[in-house]
C-alpha positions as CSV (number, residue, x, y, z in Angstrom):
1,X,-5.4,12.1,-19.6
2,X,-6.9,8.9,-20.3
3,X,-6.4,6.0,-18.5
4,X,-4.6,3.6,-20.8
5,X,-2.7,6.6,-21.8
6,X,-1.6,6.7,-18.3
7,X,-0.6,3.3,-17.9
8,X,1.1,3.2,-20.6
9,X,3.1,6.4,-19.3
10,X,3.5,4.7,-16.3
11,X,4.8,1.5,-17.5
12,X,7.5,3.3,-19.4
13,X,8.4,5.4,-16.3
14,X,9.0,1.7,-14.3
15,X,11.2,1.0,-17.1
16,X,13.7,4.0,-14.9
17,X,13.0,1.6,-11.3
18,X,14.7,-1.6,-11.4
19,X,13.4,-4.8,-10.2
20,X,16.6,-5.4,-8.6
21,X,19.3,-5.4,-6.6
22,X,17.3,-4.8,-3.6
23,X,14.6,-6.6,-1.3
24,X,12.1,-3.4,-1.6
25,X,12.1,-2.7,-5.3
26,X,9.0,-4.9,-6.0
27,X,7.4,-2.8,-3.1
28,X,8.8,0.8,-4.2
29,X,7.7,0.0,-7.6
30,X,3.9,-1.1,-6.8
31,X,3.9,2.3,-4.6
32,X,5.0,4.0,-7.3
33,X,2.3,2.6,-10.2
34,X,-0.5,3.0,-7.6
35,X,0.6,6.7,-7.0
36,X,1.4,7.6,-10.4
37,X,-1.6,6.5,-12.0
38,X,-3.9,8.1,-9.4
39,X,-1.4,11.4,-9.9
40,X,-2.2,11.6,-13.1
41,X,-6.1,11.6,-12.8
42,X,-6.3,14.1,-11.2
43,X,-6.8,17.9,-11.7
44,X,-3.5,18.9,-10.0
45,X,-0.8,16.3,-11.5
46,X,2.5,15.8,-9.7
47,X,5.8,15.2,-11.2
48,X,7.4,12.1,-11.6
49,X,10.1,12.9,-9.5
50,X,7.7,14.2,-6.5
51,X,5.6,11.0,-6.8
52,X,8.9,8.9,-6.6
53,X,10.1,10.9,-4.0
54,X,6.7,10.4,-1.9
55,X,6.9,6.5,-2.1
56,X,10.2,6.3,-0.9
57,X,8.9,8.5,2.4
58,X,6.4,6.0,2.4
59,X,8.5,3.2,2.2
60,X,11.1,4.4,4.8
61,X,8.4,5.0,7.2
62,X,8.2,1.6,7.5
63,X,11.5,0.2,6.7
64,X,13.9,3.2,7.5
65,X,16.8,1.2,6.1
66,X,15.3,0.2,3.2
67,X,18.0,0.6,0.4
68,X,16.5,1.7,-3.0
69,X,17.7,2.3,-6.3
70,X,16.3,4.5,-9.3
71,X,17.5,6.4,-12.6
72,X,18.4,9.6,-10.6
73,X,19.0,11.7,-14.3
74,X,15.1,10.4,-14.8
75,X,13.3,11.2,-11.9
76,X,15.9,14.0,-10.5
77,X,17.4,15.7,-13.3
């Protein structure tokens, strides 16, 4: 995939993480674009869901009461 064909995928998939409500949104979603982009470079691509599901390990390694919010029928379903 190309990259501005990934960013573009990518931008639409943020449209299923919320800014808000929540202090670590802006964090989980930056995770997330860095992740996804770099997920979909490469030869052995990860789903949306597993690469969602991997930042918010990430982010509760650092913050294990970081709240979070996401389109669970999206990412989950």
């Amino acid at each position: 995939m190309e990259r501005s064909e990934a960013l573009r995928q990518v931008v639409l998939e943020l449209g299923h993480i919320p800014l808000w409500p929540g202090e670590f949104q802006g964090l989980l979603r930056s995770i997330y674009r860095m992740l996804r982009v770099n997920s979909l470079g490469t030869k052995k691509p990860g789903s949306a869901g597993a690469v969602l599901h991997r930042c918010i390990a990430i982010l509760w390694r650092d913050v294990p009461s970081a709240e979070v919010s996401y389109d669970r029928t999206f990412f989950d379903g």
